[in-house]
C-alpha positions in Angstrom: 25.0 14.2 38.8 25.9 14.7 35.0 25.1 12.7 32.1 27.3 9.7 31.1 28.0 9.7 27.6 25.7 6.1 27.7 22.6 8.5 28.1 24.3 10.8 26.1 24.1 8.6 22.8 20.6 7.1 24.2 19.1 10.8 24.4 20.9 11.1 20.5 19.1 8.1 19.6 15.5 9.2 20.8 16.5 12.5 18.6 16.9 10.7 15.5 13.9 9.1 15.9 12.4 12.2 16.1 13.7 13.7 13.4 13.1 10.3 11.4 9.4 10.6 12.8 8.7 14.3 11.6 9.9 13.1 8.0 7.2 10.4 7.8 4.7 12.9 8.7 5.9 15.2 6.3 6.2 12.8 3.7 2.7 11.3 4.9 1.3 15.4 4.7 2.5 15.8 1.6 2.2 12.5 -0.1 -0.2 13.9 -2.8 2.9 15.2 -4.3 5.1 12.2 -5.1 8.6 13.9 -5.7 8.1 16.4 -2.1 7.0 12.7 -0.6 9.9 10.9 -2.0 11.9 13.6 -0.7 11.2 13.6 2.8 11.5 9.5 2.5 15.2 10.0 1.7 15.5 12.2 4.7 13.7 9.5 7.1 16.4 6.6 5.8 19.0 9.0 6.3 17.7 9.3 10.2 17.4 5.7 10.4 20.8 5.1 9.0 21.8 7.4 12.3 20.1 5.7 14.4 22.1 2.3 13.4 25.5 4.1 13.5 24.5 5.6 17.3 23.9 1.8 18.7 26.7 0.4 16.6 28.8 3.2 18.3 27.6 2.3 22.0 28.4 -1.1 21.1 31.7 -0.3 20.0 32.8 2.1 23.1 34.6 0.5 26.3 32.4 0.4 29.4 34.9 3.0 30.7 34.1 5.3 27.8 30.5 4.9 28.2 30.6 5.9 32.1 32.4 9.3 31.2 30.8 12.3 31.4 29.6 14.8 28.9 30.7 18.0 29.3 28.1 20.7 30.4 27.6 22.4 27.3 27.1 18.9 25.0 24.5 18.3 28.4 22.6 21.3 28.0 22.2 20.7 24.5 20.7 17.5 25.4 18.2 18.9 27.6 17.4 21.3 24.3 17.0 18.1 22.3 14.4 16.2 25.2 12.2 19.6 24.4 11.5 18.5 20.3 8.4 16.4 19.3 7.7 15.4 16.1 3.9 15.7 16.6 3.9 19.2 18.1 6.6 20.2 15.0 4.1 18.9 12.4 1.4 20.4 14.1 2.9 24.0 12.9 3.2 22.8 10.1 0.6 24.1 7.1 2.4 24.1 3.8 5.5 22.8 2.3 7.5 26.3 3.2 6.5 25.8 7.1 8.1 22.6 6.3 10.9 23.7 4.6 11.6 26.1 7.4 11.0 23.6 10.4 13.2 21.0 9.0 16.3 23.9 8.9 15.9 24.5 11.9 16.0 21.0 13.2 18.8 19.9 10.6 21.2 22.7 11.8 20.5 22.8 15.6 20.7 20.8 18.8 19.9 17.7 17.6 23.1 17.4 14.8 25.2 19.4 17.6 24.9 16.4 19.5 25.5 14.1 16.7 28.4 15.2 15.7 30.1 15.9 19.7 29.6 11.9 19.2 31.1 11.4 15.5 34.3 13.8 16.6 34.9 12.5 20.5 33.9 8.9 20.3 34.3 7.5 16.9 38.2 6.1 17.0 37.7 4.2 13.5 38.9 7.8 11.0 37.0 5.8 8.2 34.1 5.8 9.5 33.8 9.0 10.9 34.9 10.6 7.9 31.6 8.7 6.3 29.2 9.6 8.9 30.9 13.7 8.4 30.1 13.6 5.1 26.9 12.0 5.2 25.8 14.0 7.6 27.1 17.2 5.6 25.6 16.0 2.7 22.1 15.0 4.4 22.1 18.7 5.7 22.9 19.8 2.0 19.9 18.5 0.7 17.5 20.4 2.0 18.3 22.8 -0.4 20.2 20.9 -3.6 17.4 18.1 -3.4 14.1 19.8 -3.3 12.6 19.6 -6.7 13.5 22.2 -8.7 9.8 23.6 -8.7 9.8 23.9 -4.9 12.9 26.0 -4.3 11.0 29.6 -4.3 9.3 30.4 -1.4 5.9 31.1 -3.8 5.9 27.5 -4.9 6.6 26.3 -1.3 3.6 28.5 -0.1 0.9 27.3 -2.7 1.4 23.4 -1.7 -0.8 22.2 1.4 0.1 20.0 4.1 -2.8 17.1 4.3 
């Protein structure tokens, strides 16, 4: 039987909380440098701030629209999503460029696919899902126009130690 999009936005949720759980490690790793820790803060509130828009959403979305199935492509992608952990991502994780590169990864792959199949198929208020777009643009956007300034080359990255 295929996924309803019900345990499609559940399955999102647990992802966000991943995601939102490898930023307070990172931040937590590298909290003896306050501007990288700050950094990754802003990325965990951004996740939470997901997180409250995915069960508003489910709230929102007719009992019919909730029974509907995801298509198998969006379901596969799911099942690539179940496979993340935040304790075995920061467990790779040595220096602030492993973190740098981990955090790429996870911002533009399965987990924001899903995300935004949700934002374009099930979000009938344009308003909103023209703020979620952008926020979710812009929180991808950050990992590179955000990090302090001294951080940006992969040499500076390199020299700071995860905890």
């Amino acid at each position: 039987m295929g996924m309803t999009i019900q345990q499609a936005i559940a399955e999102a949720i647990l992802a966000e909380k991943t995601a939102e759980n490898l930023y307070r490690g990172l931040q937590s790793n590298f909290s003896t440098e306050p501007q990288v820790a700050s950094f990754w803060n802003l990325f965990a509130t951004e996740e939470a701030s997901h997180i409250e828009w995915l069960k508003n959403l489910s709230g929102r979305l007719s009992k019919n629209n909730l029974d509907k199935l995801v298509d198998t492509q969006t379901q596969d992608l799911i099942y690539q999503v179940r496979l993340l952990s935040s304790e075995k991502l920061l467990s790779g994780i040595h220096d602030l460029a492993d973190a740098f590169e981990a955090v790429n990864d996870l911002e533009n792959g399965e987990t924001n696919a899903v995300f935004r199949f949700l934002i374009d198929n099930f979000e009938v208020d344009n308003n909103i899902r023209d703020f979620v777009m952008a926020q979710l643009t812009t929180h991808i956007s950050r990992l590179s126009t955000n990090l302090p300034l001294e951080y940006r080359n992969i040499m500076s990255r390199q020299a700071i130690k995860a905890l």
